[in-house]
C-alpha positions in Angstrom: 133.9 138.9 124.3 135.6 142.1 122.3 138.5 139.7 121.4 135.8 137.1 120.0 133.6 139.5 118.1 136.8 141.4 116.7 138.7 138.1 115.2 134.7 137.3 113.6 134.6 141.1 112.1 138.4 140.5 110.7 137.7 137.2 109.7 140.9 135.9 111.9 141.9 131.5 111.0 142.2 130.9 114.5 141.7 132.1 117.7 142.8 130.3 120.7 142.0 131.6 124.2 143.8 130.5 126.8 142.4 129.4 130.0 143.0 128.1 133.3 142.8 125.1 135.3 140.8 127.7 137.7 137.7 127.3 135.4 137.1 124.3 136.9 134.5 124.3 139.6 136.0 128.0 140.5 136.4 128.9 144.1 136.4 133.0 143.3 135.6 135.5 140.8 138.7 135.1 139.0 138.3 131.8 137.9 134.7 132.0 137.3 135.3 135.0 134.6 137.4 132.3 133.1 135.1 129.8 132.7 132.6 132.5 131.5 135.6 133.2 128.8 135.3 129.8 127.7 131.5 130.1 127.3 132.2 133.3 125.1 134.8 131.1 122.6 132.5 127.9 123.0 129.0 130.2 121.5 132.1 132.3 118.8 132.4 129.0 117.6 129.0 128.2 117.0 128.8 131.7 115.6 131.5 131.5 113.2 130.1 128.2 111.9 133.9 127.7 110.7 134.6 130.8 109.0 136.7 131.4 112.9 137.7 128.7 114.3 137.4 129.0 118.4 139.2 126.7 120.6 140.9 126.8 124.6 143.4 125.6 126.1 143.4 125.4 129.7 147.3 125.6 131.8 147.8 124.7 134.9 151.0 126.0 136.7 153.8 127.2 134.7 156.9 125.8 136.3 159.8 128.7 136.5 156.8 131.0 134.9 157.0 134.7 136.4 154.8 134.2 140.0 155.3 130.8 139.9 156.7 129.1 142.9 159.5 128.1 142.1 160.9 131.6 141.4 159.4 132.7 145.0 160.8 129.6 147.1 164.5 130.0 145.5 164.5 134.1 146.5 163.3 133.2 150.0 166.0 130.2 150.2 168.5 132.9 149.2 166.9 135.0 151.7 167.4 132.2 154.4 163.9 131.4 154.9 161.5 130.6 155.4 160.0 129.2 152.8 155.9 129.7 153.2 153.1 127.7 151.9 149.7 128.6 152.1 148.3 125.1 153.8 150.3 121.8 154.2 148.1 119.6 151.8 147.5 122.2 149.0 148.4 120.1 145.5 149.1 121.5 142.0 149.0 120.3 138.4 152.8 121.7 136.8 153.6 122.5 133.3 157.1 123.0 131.9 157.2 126.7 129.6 158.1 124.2 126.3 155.0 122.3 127.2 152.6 125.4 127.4 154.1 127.0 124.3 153.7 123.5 122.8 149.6 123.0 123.5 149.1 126.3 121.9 150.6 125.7 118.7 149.0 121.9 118.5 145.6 123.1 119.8 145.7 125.8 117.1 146.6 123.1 114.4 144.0 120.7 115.9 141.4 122.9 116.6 138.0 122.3 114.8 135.8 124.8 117.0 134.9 124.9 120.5 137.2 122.5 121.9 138.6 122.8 125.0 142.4 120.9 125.0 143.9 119.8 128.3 147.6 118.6 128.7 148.4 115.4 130.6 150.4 117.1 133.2 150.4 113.9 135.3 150.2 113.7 138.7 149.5 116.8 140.9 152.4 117.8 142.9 152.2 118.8 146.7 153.7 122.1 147.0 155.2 121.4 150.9 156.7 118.4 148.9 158.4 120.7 146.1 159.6 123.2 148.8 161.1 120.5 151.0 163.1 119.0 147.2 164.0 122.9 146.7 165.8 123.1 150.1 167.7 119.7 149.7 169.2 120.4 146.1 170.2 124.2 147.5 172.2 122.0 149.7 170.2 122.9 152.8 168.2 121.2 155.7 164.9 122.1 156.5 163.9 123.2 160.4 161.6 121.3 162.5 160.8 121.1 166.1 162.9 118.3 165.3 165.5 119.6 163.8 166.0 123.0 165.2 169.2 123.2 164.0 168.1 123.0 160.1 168.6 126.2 157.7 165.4 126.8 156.6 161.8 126.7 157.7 158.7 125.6 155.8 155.4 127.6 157.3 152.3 127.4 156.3 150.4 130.8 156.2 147.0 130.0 155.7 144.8 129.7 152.4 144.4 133.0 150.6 140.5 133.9 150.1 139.2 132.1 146.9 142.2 129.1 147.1 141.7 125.8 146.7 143.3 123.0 147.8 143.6 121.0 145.1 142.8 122.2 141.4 141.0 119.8 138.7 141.4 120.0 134.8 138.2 118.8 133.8 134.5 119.8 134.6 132.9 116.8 132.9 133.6 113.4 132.0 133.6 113.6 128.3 137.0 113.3 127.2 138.3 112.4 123.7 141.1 111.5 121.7 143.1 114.9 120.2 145.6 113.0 117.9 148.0 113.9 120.1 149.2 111.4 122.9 149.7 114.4 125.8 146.8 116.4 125.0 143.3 115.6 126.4 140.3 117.1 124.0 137.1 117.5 126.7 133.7 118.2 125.6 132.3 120.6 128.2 129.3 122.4 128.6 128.3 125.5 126.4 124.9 127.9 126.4 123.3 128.6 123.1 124.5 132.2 122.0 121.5 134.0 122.3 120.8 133.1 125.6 124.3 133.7 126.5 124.2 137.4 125.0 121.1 137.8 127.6 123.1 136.5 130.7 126.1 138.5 129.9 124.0 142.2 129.5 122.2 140.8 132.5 125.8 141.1 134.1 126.6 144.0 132.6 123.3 145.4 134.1 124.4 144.6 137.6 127.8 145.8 137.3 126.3 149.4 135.8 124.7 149.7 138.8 127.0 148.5 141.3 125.1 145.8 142.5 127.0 143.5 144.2 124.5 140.4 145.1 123.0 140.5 141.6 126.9 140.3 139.8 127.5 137.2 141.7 124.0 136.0 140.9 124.5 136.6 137.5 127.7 134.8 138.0 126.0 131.6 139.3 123.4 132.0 136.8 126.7 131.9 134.1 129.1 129.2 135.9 126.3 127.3 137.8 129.4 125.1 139.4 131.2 128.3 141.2 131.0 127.7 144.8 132.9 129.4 148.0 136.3 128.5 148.4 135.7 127.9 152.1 132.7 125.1 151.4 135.2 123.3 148.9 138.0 123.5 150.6 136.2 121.8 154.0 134.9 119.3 152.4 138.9 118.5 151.1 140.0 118.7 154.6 137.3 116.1 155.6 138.7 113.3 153.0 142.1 113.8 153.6 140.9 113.1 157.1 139.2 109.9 156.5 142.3 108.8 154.4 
């Protein structure tokens, strides 16, 4: 909100806020302040009226990214295992560092104002997939009950609080062309300004006084599609059982 109102005052070009595959459907807080970021740079741009332009760009994973994975499974396959994974179906979107330096640059240059631009990362990758390639091109075997004798071991930990299984890019399913054949332009719900300056001192309220059932109503009342990891995340488990 500071960032938005300063570029207005200073009469920035551009301002590009860059968000997170989290802000879709968020299981936690985290990713539910994003997607309340994006509501701040979708009601800027209506502000500005073009005078700022205000556009997002949401990442998913940044592959070889400081607290990425990769980085973390190649110290613990130094460290001879094992290699752990927070649940044995969790799937993530990956994005080279090129190509997350890339859709910041195009989304500034195809910006307009309130956009939010997603990149065609393709298909999601299973991280127990990605450790098992990690071991095998470190030269290495995994260990399993059947193959006790293997260097290193893939565990599974359990889900951190506010994980999700699988992540999603898009809220909606209003997508459009962005002139670019990787990047995805999605149309997504926005809250007029003025009632969004009401929600937001509403939170502010609640968070002066330390009351911790009326932030996360607040919350809702912001990013109506936040919901608990756990009642996501069960309902994941129940289709992979079916299929």
């Amino acid at each position: 909100l500071n960032i938005a109102r300063a570029a207005l005052e200073a009469g920035v070009e551009t301002c590009i806020l860059i968000s997170t595959d989290k802000a879709v459907r968020p299981t936690n807080v985290m990713g539910a302040s994003k997607r309340a970021a994006e509501l701040v740079f979708q009601a800027a741009a209506i502000r500005g009226a073009g005078r700022t332009v205000f556009s997002m760009v949401r990442f998913g994973n940044v592959l070889g990214s400081s607290g990425s994975v990769v980085p973390l499974f190649r110290r613990q396959i130094q460290a001879g295992g094992p290699i752990t994974i927070t649940h044995p179906d969790i799937i993530r979107y990956f994005m080279l560092i090129p190509e997350a330096a890339q859709l910041v640059i195009q989304a500034g240059a195809m910006a307009r104002g309130g956009e939010v631009f997603v990149l065609d990362m393709g298909e999601p990758v299973r991280i127990a997939d990605l450790a098992r390639s990690m071991i095998r091109l470190s030269g290495l075997t995994e260990k399993t009950e059947a193959e006790p004798m293997g260097d290193i071991e893939v565990k599974a930990v359990g889900l951190r609080p506010g994980e999700k299984l699988f992540e999603e890019l898009l809220i909606g399913d209003d997508v459009v062309p962005s002139g670019h054949p990787r990047i995805m332009c999605a149309r997504e719900r926005h809250i007029e300004p003025a009632l969004l300056d009401k929600m937001i001192q509403s939170l502010r309220q609640a968070c002066a006084s330390n009351d911790s059932d009326s932030m996360l109503r607040q919350i809702r009342n912001l990013v109506p599609e936040y919901r608990p990891a756990d009642e996501v995340n069960a309902e994941a488990s129940a289709a992979l059982a079916v299929r």
